[in-house]
C-alpha positions, 0 to 999 in steps of 0.5 A: 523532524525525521524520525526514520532513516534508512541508506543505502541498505542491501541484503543479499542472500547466497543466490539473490538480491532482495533489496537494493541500495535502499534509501528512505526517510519517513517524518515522525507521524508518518504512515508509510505502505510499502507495497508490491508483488510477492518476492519484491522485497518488501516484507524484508525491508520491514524485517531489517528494521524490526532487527529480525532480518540483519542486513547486509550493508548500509544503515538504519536509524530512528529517533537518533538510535542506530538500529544498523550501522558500520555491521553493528545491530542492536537486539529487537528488545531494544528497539522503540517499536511494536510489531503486528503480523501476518498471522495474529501470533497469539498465545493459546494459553493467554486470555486477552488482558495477558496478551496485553498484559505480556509487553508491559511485564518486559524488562524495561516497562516493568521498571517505569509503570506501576502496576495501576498504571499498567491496568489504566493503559491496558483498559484504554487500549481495550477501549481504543480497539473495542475489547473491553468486554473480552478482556477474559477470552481466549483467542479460540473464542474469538472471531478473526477480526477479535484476534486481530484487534488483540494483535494491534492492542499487544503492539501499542499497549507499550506506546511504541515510536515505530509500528510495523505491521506484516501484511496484517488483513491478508487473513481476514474476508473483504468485508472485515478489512474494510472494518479493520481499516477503519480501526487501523486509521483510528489507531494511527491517529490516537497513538501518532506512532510512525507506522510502517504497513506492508501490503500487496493490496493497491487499496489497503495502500491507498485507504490507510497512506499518506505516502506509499513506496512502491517497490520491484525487484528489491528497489523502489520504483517510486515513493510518492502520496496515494494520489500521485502514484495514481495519477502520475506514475513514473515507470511501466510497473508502477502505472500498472500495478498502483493504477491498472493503468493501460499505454496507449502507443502514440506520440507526443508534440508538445501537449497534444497526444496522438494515439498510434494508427488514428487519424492526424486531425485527432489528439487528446490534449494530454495531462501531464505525465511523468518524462519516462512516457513521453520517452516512450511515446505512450500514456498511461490511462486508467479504464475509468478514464473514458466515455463509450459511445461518444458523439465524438472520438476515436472509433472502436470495436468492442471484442468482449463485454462483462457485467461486473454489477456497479459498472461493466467492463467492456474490451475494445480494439483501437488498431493495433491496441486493446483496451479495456473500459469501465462504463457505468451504463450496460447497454451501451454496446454488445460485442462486435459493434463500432463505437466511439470512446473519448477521454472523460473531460476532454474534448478530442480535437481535429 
């Protein structure tokens, strides 16, 4: 059954156009990132649904309640959803149980719970995100990743239907995102809320979706599953902003791709891409993708060289084209040396 539908909704501002004739619908459970560059209209997307941002037209509907429709909004109090955002928009004067504590209090759970029932679901959720013993701190004696938990317990403690989330990791280091992730995929699965994440990071989108929309300029460039997005991208910007895909300019026949100034006898047999590329008489390929130094291939020469640790990147020219390629071995060729490159699992035929 779906749970949220959005259609053809647009918000224009005076001098700009930040979404577009949106269409979406998003399955009950679903954990959706929409992701993209700063200025694509993503977090607006996510504000027209909370009800903070009133669109300009279209229409917005979940669990069969209109939030937007025919210019009518109904308030965000009203609406079955919890928010987290960017920053962790805590209370200074609240300890933890009061910031949990705060939703329950509203209008409508104050009518529905008892007051037991209001401390066994705050002490599940403190369970659920690891709080329990801070249950009587204050958030300036807590670490980021504590505020944080603090911001995710607050929004589900009302076991919310919809969850929207603002960029909520773009405040933490590397190392507390990767732990955040975790807690973020094990909330998921515990309250089963359809939630919507917005991101600019490719691998937060990627670790924590089951479906992604990609979004450009106010539109949606493609909305697919991780894997897809990665693998069979259908537009320039998707290849490269989900995969750091590079082109190769070549042409297609049939399913044997020609890389532009090599010679005819080579091709790689190609997987299949979207009909966009084949368009374009290119293929997106991902730095990963190729073997330095192969017995065989495509001959090269290497212009620049960088150690990255696990793996080392290597910047080769191939004619008119530079590309760059991940290898995991560091002595495989210094800059200024020919050398030969290969798709990984395929066999260049001539």
């Amino acid at each position: 059954m779906t749970k949220l539908i959005v259609e053809k909704l647009s918000k224009i501002y005076s001098t700009a156009t930040a979404l577009e004739s949106i269409d979406l619908a998003i399955d009950q459970n679903e954990f959706i990132a929409i992701l993209g560059p700063s200025g694509c209209g993503k977090t607006t997307l996510l504000r027209c649904i909370a009800g903070f941002v009133e669109p300009t037209s279209g229409s917005i509907q979940f669990n069969e309640q209109a939030f937007y429709q025919n210019s009518r909004q109904i308030p965000v109090n009203e609406r079955e959803l919890g928010m987290v955002f960017q920053q962790f928009a805590l209370w200074p004067h609240m300890n933890v149980l009061q910031h949990l504590l705060y939703p329950l209090n509203s209008s409508k759970h104050k009518q529905l719970l008892s007051q037991k029932e209001k401390e066994e679901r705050i002490a599940e959720i403190l369970t659920l995100v690891e709080l329990t013993n801070f249950k009587e701190r204050f958030p300036n004696e807590l670490s980021g990743g504590q505020k944080q938990r603090v911001a995710l317990a607050r929004a589900i403690v009302s076991k919310p239907q919809l969850l929207l989330m603002d960029e909520p990791l773009s405040a933490l280091d590397a190392h507390l995102k990767e732990t955040m992730i975790r807690e973020i995929k094990k909330i998921h699965q515990a309250t089963q809320a359809t939630i919507l994440y917005v991101t600019h990071d490719q691998k937060e989108a990627m670790a924590l979706a089951d479906r992604i929309i990609v979004m450009n300029q106010g539109k949606i460039e493609q909305f697919d599953t991780p894997y897809n997005l990665y693998h069979y991208p259908a537009s320039e910007f998707v290849a490269d902003f989900v995969g750091k895909a590079q082109l190769i300019q070549g042409n297609w026949q049939g399913s044997q791709f020609y890389p532009a100034g090599t010679d005819t006898e080579f091709f790689w047999t190609g997987q299949e891409v979207h009909p966009h590329f084949r368009q374009q008489q290119t293929y997106p390929v991902h730095p990963e993708d190729f073997v330095l130094s192969a017995d065989q291939g495509l001959t090269v020469q290497v212009i620049d060289k960088q150690f990255l640790g696990r793996e080392t990147q290597y910047t080769v020219q191939l004619q008119q084209q530079e590309m760059v390629i991940l290898s995991q071995d560091a002595q495989a060729a210094e800059i200024g040396d020919q050398v030969r490159i290969n798709r990984k699992g395929y066999q260049l035929c001539g």
